[in-house]
C-alpha positions in Angstrom: 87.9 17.2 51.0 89.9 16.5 48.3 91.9 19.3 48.5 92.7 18.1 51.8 93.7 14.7 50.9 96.2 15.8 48.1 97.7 18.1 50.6 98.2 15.4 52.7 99.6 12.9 50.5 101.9 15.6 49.5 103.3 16.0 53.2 103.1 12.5 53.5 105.7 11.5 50.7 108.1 13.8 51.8 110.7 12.5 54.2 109.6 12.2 57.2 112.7 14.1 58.7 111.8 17.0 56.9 108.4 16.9 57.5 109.0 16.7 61.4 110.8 20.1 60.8 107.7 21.8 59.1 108.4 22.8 54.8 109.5 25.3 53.5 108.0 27.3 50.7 110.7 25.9 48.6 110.2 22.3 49.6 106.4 22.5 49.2 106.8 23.8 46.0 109.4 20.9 44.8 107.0 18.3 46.4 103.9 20.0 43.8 106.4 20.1 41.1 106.7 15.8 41.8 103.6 15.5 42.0 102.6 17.9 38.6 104.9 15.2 36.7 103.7 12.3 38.3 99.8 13.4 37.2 101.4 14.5 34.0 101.2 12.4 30.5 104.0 13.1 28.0 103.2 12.7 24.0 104.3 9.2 22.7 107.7 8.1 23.3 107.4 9.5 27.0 110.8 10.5 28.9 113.1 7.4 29.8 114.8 10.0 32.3 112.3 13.2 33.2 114.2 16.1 33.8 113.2 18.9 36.7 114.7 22.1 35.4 114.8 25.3 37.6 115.0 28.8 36.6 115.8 31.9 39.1 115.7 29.8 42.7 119.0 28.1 43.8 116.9 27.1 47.0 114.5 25.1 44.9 116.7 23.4 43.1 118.5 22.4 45.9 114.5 21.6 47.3 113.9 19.2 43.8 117.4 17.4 44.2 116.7 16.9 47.7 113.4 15.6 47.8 114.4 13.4 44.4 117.0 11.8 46.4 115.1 11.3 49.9 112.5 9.5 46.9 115.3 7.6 45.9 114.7 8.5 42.1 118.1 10.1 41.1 118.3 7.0 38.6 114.9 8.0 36.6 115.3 11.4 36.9 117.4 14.9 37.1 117.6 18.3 37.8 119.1 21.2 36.2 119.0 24.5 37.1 119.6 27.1 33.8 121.2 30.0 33.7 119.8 30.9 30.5 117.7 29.1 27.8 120.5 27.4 25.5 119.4 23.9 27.4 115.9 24.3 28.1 114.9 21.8 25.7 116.5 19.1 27.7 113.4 19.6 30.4 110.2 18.1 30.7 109.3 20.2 33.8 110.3 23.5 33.2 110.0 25.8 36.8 110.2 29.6 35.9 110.5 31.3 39.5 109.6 35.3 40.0 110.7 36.3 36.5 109.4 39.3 35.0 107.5 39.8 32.0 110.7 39.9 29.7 112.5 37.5 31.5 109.4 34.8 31.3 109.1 35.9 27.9 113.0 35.0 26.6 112.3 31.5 28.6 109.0 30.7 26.5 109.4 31.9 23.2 111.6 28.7 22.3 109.3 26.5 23.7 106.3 27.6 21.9 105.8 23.8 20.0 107.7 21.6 22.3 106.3 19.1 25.4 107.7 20.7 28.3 105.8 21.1 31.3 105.9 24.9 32.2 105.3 26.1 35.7 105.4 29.6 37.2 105.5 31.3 40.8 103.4 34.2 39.3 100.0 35.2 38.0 101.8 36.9 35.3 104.1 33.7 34.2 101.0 31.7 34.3 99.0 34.3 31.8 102.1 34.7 29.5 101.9 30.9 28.6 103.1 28.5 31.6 100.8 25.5 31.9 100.9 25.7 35.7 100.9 28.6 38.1 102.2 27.7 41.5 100.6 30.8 42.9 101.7 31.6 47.1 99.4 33.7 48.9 99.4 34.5 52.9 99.7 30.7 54.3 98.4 29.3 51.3 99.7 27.8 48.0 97.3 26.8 45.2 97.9 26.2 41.4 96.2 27.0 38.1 96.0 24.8 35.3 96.2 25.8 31.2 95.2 22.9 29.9 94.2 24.5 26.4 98.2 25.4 26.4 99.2 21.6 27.4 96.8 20.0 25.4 98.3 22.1 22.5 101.6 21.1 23.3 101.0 17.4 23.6 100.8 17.3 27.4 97.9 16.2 29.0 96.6 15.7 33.1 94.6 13.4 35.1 91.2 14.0 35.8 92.5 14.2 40.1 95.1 17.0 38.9 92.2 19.4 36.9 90.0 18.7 40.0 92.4 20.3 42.7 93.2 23.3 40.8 91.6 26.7 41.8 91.4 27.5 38.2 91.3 25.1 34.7 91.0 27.2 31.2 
């Protein structure tokens, strides 16, 4: 039930224009990245400005600006997409989308101490060390949570958040 709820706020808060229209994977996915930072709590100071950065998708990107704007929070937040790793530690949500091993590797090894929210479209980016895997199966999308990894890191979720995954280690 409260699965169901969560998915439905999620729709909900997306612009209603879009929503008439149906989502696409890439919108879905940018609304649960929103949502992952909202139920998200940063180490002391937290971000003024929290930055969405995306890896390997040009269609999410595009998906996290749009949905950003239609929230009307360019002012308290951005997104970046990275071509490679020499910005990454200007994110606090760090998307890594269909990379392989190597690739998800290069992307993490930097990040190893620092309070960035990882999240990966694989089972494999989610094993290597993201602290969310946004996994897409036939006509459904769930997520897995690492909270050992965040909690190491300095990140933390709410209670709601743990309770909606499919999987918390």
């Amino acid at each position: 039930m409260i699965k169901v709820l969560f998915a439905l706020f999620l729709l909900l808060s997306y612009h209603h224009c879009q929503a008439q229209q149906g989502l696409s994977e890439n919108e879905l996915k940018a609304a649960f990245l929103y949502r992952f930072s909202q139920f998200s709590k940063w180490p002391p100071p937290p971000p003024e400005k929290l930055s969405f950065c995306v890896v390997g998708n040009h269609e999410l990107y595009e998906a996290v600006l749009n949905l950003l704007q239609d929230q009307k929070m360019q002012n308290n937040t951005e997104v970046i997409e990275l071509p490679n790793n020499e910005q990454v530690k200007l994110c606090d949500v760090l998307f890594l989308s269909q990379q392989n091993r190597q690739q998800t590797q290069y992307w993490l090894t930097e990040l190893e101490q620092h309070p960035i929210l990882i999240v990966a479209d694989t089972s494999e980016g989610f094993r290597q060390g993201a602290m969310i895997g946004l996994i897409a199966d036939t006509n459904n999308l769930s997520f897995r949570i690492n909270l050992t990894d965040a909690k190491r890191r300095g990140l933390n979720f709410s209670a709601h958040l743990l309770k909606l995954a499919s999987e918390v280690r």
